[in-house]
Each structure stands twice: as C-alpha cells, then as structure tokens.
Gaussian input, Z-matrix of N, CA and C with variables (Angstrom, degrees):
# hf/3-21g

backbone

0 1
 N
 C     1     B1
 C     2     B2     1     A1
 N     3     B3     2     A2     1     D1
 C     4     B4     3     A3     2     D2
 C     5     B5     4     A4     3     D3
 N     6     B6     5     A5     4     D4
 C     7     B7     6     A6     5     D5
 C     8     B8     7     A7     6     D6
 N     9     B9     8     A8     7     D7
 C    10    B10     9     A9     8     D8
 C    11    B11    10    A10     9     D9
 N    12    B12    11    A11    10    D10
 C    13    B13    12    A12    11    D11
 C    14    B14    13    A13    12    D12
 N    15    B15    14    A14    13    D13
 C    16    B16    15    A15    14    D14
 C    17    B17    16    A16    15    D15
 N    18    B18    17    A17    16    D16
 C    19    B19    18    A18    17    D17
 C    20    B20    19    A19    18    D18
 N    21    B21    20    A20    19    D19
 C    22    B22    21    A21    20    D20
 C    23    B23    22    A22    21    D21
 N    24    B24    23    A23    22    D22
 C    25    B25    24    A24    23    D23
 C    26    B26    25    A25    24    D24
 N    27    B27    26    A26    25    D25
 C    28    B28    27    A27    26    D26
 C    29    B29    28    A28    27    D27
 N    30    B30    29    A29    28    D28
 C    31    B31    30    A30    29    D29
 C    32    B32    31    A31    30    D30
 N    33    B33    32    A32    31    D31
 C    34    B34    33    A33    32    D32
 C    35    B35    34    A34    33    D33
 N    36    B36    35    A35    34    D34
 C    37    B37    36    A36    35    D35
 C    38    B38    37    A37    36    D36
 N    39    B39    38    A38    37    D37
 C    40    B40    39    A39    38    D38
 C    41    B41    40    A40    39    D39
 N    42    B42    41    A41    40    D40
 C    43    B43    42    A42    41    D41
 C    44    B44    43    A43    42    D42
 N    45    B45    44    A44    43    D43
 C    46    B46    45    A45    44    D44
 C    47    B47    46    A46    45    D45
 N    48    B48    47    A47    46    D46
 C    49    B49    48    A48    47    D47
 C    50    B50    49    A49    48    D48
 N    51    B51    50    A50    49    D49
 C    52    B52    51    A51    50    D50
 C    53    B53    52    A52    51    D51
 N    54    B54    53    A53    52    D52
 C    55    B55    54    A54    53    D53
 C    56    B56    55    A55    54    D54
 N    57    B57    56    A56    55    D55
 C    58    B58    57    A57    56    D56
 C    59    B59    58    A58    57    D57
 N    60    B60    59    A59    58    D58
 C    61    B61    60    A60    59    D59
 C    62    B62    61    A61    60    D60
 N    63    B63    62    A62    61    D61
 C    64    B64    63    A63    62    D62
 C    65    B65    64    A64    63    D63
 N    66    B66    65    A65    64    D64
 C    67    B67    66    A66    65    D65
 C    68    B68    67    A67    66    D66
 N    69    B69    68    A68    67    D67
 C    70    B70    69    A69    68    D68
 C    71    B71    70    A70    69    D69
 N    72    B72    71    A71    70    D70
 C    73    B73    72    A72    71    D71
 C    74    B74    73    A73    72    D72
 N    75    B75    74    A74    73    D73
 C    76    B76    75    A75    74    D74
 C    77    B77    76    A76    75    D75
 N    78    B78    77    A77    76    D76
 C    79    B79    78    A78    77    D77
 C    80    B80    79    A79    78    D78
 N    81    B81    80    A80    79    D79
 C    82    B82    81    A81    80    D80
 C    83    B83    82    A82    81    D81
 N    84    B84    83    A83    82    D82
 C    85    B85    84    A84    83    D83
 C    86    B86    85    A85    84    D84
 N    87    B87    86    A86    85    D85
 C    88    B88    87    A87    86    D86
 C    89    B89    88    A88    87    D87
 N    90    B90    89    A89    88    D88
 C    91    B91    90    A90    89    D89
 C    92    B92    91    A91    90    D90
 N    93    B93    92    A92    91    D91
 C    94    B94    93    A93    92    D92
 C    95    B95    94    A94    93    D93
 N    96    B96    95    A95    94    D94
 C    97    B97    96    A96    95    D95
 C    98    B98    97    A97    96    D96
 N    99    B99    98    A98    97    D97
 C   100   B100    99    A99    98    D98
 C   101   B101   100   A100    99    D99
 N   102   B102   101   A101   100   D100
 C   103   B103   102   A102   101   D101
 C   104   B104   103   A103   102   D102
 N   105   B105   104   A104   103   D103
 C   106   B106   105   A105   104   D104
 C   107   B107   106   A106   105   D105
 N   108   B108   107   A107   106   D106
 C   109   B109   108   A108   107   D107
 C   110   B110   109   A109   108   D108
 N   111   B111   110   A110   109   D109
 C   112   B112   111   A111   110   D110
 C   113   B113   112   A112   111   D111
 N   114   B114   113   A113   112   D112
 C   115   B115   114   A114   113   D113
 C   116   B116   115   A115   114   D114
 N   117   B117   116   A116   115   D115
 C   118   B118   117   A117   116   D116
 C   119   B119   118   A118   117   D117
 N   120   B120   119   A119   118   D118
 C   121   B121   120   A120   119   D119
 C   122   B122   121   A121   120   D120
 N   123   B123   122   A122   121   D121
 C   124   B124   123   A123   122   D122
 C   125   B125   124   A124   123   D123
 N   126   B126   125   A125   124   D124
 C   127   B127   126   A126   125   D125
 C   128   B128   127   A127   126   D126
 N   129   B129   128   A128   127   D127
 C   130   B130   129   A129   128   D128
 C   131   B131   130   A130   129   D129
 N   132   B132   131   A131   130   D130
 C   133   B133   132   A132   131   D131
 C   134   B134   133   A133   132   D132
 N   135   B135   134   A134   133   D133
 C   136   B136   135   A135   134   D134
 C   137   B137   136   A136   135   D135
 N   138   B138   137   A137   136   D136
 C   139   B139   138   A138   137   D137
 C   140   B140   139   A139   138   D138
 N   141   B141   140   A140   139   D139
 C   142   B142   141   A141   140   D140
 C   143   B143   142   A142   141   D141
 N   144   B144   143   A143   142   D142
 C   145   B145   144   A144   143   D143
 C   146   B146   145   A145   144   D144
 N   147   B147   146   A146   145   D145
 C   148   B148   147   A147   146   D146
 C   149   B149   148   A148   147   D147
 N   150   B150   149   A149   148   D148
 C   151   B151   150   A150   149   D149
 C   152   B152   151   A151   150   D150
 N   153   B153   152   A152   151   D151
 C   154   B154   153   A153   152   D152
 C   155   B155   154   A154   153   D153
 N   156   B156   155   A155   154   D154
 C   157   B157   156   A156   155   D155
 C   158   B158   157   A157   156   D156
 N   159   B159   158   A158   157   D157
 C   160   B160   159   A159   158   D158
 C   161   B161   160   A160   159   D159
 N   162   B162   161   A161   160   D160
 C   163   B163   162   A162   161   D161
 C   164   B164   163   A163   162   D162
 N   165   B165   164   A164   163   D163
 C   166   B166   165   A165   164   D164
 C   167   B167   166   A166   165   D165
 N   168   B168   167   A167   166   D166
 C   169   B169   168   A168   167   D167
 C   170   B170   169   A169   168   D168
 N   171   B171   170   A170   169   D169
 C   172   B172   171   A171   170   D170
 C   173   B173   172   A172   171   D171
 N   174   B174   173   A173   172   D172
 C   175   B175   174   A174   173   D173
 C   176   B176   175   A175   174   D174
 N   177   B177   176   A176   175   D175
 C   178   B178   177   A177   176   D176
 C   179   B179   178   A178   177   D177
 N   180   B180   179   A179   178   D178
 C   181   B181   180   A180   179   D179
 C   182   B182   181   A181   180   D180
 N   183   B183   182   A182   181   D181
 C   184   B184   183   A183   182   D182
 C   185   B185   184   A184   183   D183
 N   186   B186   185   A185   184   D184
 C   187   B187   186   A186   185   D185
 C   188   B188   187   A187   186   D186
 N   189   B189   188   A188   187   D187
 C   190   B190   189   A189   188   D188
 C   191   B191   190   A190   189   D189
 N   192   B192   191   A191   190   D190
 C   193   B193   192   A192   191   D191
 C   194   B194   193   A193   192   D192
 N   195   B195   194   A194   193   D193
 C   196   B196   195   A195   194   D194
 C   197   B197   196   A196   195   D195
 N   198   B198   197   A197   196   D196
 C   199   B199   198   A198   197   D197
 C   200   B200   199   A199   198   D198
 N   201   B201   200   A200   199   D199
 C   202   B202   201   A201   200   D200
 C   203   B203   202   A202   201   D201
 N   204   B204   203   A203   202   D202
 C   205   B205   204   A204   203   D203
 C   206   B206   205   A205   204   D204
 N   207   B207   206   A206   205   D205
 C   208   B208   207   A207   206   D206
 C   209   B209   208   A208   207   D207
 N   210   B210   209   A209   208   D208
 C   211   B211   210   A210   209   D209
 C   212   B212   211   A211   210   D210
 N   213   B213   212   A212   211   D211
 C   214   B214   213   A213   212   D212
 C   215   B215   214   A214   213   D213
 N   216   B216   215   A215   214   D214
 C   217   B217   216   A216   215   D215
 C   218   B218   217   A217   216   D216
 N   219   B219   218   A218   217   D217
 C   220   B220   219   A219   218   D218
 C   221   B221   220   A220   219   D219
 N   222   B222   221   A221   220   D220
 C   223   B223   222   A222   221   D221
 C   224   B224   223   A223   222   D222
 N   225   B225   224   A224   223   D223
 C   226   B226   225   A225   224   D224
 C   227   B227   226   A226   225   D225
 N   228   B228   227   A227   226   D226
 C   229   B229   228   A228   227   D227
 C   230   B230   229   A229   228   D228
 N   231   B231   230   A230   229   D229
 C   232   B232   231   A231   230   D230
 C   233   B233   232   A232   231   D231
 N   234   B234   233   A233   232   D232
 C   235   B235   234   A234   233   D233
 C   236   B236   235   A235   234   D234
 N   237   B237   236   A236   235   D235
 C   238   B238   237   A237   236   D236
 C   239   B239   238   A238   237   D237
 N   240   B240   239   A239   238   D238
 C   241   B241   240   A240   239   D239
 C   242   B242   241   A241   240   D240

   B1=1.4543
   B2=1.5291
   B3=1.2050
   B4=1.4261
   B5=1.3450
   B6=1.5355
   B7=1.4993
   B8=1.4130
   B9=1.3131
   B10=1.6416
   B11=1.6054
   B12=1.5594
   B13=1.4309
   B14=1.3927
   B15=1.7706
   B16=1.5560
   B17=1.9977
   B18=1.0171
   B19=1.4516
   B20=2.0469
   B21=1.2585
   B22=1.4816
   B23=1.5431
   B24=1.4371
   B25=1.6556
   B26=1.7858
   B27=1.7198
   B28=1.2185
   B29=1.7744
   B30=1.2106
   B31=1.5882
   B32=1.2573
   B33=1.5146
   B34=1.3558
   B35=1.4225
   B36=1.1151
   B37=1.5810
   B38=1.6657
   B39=1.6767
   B40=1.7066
   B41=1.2987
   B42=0.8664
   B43=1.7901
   B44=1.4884
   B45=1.0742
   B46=1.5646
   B47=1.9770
   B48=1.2976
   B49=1.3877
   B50=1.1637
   B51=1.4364
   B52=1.6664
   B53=1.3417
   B54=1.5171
   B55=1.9402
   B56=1.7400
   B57=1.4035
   B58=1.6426
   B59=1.7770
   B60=1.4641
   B61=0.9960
   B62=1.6222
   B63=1.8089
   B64=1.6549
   B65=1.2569
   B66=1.4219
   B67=1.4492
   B68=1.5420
   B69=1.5926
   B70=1.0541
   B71=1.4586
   B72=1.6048
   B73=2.0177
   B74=1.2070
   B75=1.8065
   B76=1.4963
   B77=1.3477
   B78=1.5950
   B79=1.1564
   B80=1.4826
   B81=1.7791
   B82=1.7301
   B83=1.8511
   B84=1.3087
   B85=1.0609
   B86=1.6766
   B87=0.7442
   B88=2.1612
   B89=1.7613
   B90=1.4839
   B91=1.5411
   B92=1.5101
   B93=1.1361
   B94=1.6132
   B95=1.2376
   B96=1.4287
   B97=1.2120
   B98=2.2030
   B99=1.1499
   B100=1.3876
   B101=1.5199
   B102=1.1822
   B103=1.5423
   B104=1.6463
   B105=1.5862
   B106=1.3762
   B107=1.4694
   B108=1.2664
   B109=1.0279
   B110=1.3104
   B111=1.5772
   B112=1.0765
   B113=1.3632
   B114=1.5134
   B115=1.2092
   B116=1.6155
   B117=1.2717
   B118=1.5272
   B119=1.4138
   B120=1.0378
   B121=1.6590
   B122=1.1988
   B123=1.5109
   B124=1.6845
   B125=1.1819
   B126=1.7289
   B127=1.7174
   B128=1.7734
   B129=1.4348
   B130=1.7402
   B131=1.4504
   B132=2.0298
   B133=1.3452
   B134=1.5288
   B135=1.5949
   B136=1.2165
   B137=1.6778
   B138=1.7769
   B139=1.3807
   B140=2.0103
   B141=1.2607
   B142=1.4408
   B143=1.3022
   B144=1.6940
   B145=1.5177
   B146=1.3798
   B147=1.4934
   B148=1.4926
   B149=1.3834
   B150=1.3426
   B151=1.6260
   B152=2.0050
   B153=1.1208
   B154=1.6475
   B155=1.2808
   B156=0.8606
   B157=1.5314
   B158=1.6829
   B159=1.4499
   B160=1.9065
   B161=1.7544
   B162=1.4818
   B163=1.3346
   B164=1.5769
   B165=1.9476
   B166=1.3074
   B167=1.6970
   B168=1.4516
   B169=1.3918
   B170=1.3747
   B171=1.3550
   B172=1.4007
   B173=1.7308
   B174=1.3157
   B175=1.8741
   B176=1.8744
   B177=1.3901
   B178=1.7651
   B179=1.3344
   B180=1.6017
   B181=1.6776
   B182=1.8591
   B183=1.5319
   B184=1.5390
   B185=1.0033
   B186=1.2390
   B187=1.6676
   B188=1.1501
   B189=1.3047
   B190=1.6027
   B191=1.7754
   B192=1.0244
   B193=2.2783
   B194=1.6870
   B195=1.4751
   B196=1.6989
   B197=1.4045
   B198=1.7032
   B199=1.8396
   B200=1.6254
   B201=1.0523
   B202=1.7783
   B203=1.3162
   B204=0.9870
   B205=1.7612
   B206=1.2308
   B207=1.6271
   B208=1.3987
   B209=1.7855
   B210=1.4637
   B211=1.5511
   B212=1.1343
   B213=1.4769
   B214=1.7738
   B215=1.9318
   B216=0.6908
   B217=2.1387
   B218=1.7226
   B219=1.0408
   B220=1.4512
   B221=1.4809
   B222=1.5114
   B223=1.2325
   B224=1.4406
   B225=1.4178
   B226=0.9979
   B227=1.4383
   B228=1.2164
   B229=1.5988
   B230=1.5719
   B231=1.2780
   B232=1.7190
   B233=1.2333
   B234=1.7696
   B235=1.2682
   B236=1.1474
   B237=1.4630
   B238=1.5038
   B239=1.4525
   B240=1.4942
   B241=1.0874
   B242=1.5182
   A1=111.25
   A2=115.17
   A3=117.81
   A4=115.67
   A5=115.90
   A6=101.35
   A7=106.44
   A8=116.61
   A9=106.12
   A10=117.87
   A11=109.71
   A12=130.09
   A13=112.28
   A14=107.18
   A15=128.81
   A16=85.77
   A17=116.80
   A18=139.52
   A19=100.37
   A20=100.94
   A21=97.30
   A22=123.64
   A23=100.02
   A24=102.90
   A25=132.26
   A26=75.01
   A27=115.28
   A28=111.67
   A29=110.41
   A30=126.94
   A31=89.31
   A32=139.74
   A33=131.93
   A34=123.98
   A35=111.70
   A36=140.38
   A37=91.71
   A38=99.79
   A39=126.00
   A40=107.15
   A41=139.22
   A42=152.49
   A43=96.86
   A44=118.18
   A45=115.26
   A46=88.26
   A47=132.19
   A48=139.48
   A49=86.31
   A50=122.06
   A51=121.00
   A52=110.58
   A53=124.87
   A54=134.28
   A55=87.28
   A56=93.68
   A57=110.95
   A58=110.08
   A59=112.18
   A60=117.77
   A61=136.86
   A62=91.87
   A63=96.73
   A64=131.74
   A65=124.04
   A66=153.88
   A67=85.71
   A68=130.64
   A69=136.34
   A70=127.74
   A71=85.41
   A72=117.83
   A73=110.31
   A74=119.77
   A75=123.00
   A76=131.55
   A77=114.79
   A78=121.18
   A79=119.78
   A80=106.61
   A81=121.51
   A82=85.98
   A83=92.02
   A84=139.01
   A85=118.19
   A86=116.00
   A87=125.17
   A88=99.13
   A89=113.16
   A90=99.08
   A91=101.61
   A92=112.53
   A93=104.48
   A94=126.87
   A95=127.28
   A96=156.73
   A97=83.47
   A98=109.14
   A99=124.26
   A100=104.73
   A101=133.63
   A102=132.85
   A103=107.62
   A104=113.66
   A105=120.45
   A106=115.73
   A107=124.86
   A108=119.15
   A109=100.68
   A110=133.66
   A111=134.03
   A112=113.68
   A113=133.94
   A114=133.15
   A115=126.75
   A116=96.27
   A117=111.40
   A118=95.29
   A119=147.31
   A120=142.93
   A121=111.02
   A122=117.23
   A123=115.32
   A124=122.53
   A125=99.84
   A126=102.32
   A127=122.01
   A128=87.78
   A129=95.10
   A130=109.44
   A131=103.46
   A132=98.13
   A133=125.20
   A134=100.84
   A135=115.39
   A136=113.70
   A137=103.56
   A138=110.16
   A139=83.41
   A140=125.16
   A141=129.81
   A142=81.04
   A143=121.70
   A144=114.64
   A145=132.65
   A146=113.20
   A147=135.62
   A148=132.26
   A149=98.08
   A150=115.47
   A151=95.62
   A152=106.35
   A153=110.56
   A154=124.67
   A155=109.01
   A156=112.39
   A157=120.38
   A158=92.81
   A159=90.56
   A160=97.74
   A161=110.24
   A162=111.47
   A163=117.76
   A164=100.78
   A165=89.86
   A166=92.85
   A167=101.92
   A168=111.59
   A169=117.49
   A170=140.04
   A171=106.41
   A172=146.00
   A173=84.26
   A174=83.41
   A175=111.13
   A176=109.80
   A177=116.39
   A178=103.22
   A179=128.06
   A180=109.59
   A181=86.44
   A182=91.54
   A183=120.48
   A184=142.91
   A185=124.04
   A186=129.49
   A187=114.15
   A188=117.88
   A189=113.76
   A190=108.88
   A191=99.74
   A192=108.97
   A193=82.54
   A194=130.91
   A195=92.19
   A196=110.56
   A197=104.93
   A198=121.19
   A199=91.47
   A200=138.11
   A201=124.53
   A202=117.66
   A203=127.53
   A204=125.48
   A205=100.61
   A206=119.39
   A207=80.39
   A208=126.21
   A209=90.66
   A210=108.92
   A211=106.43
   A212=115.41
   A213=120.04
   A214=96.17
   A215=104.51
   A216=81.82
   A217=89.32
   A218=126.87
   A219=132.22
   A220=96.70
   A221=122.96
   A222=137.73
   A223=131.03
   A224=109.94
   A225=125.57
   A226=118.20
   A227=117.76
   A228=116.51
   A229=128.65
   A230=102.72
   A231=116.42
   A232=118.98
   A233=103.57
   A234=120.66
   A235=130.16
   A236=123.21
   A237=146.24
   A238=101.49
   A239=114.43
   A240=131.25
   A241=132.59
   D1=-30.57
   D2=-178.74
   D3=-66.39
   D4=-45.36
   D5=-178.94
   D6=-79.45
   D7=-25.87
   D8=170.40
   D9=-32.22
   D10=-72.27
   D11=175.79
   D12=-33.77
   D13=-48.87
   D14=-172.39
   D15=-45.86
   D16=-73.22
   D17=-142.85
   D18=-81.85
   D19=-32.35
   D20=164.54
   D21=-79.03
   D22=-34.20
   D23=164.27
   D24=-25.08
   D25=-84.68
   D26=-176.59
   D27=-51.21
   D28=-36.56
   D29=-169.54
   D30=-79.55
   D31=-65.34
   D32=170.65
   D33=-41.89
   D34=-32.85
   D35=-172.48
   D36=-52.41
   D37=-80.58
   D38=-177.24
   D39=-46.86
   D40=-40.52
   D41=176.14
   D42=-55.80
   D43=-52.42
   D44=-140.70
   D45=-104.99
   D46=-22.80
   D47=-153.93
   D48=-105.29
   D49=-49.10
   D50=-171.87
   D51=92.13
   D52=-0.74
   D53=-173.24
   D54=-117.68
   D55=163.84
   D56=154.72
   D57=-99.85
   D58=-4.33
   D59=159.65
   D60=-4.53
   D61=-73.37
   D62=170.39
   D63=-60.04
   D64=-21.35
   D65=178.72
   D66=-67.38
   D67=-96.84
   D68=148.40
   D69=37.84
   D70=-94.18
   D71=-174.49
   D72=-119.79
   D73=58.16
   D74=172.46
   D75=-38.86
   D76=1.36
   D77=-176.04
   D78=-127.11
   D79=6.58
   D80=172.51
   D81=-44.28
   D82=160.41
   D83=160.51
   D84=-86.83
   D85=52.28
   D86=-176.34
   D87=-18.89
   D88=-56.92
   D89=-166.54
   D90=-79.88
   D91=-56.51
   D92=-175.67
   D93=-29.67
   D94=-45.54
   D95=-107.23
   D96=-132.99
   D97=-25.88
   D98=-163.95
   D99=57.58
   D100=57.39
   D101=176.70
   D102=-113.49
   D103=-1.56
   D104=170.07
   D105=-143.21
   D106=150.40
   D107=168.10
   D108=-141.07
   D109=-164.13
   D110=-165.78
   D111=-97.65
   D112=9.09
   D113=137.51
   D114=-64.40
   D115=-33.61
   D116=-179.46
   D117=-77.06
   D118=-46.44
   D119=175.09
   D120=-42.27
   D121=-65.87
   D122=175.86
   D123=-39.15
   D124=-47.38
   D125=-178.15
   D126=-70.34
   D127=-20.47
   D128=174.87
   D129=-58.14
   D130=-55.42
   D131=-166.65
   D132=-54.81
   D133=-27.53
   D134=-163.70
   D135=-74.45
   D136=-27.86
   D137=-161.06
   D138=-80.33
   D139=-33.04
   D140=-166.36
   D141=-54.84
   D142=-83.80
   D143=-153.70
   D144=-52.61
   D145=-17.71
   D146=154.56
   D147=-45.01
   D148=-52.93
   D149=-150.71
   D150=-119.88
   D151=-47.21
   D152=172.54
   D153=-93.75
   D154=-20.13
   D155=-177.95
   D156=83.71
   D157=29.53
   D158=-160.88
   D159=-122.08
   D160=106.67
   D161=167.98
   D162=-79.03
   D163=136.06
   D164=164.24
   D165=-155.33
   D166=155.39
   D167=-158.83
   D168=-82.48
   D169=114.28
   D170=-176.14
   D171=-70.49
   D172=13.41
   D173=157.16
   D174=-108.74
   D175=10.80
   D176=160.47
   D177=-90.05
   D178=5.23
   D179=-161.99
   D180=-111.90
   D181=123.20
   D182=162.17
   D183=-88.25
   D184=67.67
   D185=-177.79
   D186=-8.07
   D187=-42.04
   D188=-166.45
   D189=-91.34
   D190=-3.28
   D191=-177.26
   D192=-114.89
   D193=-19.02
   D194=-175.26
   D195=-131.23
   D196=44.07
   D197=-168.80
   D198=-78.89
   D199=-29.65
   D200=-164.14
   D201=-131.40
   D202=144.57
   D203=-176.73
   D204=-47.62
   D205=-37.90
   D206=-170.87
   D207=-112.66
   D208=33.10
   D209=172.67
   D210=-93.91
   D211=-30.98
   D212=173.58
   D213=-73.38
   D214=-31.79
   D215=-175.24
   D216=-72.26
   D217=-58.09
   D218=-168.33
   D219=-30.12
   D220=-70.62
   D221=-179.44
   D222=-48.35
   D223=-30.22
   D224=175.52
   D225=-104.48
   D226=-22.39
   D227=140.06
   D228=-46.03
   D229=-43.88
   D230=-178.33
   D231=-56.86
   D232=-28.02
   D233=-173.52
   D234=-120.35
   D235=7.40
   D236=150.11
   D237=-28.79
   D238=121.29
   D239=149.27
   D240=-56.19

C-alpha cells in the first residue's frame, strides 16, 4: 500500500504542480518554491479523497506537515482509510 500511495501522491502532485519535479526533489518545498498555492491545496485534498481514499479537512491541513511530497505521502499514509 505504501508504494501505491508513494505513486498516487506524487502523480497528483505532477498534475496539480505542472513539473515532474516532486517525483524528482521529494523534498521541494511546494510553497516556497511557488509550485502550490492554496487553490492547489483544495484540489490536493480533494484529488486525496478521490483517488486515495484519505480524508482530511481543510482547517486540519498544516502547511508546515504538508510543505514536500514527501511529507504529503507521510500524511496521507497516517490517514489512509
């Protein structure tokens, strides 16, 4: 299940960033980097509950737990249904 998530992430990730980047540099920084903003968040959460099965609310979403691809699989592992 993990590399599943690994590979759904990231694919949502690239979709939504528009780079293969995150695939890449699992440890960019999305806002810094300006590769997210808070439209791209909604669509994350939304593409998670879609595609992963992992609800999360958007006043539970923490900039600082979901800054890098691979803090978002972490997170969204945690929260796999």
């Amino acid at each position: 299940m993990e590399q599943k998530m690994n590979d759904l992430v990231l694919t949502i990730l690239e979709e939504l960033t528009g780079t293969d980047e995150v695939r890449s540099n699992p440890d960019i920084n999305l806002f810094e980097e300006s590769l997210m903003d808070s439209l791209n968040v909604v669509e994350l959460l939304v593409e998670l509950e879609e595609q992963c099965d992992v609800n999360v609310a958007p006043s539970d979403f923490d900039k600082a737990k979901w800054s890098t691809p691979n803090m978002i699989i972490e997170q969204a592992l945690e929260r796999a249904a």
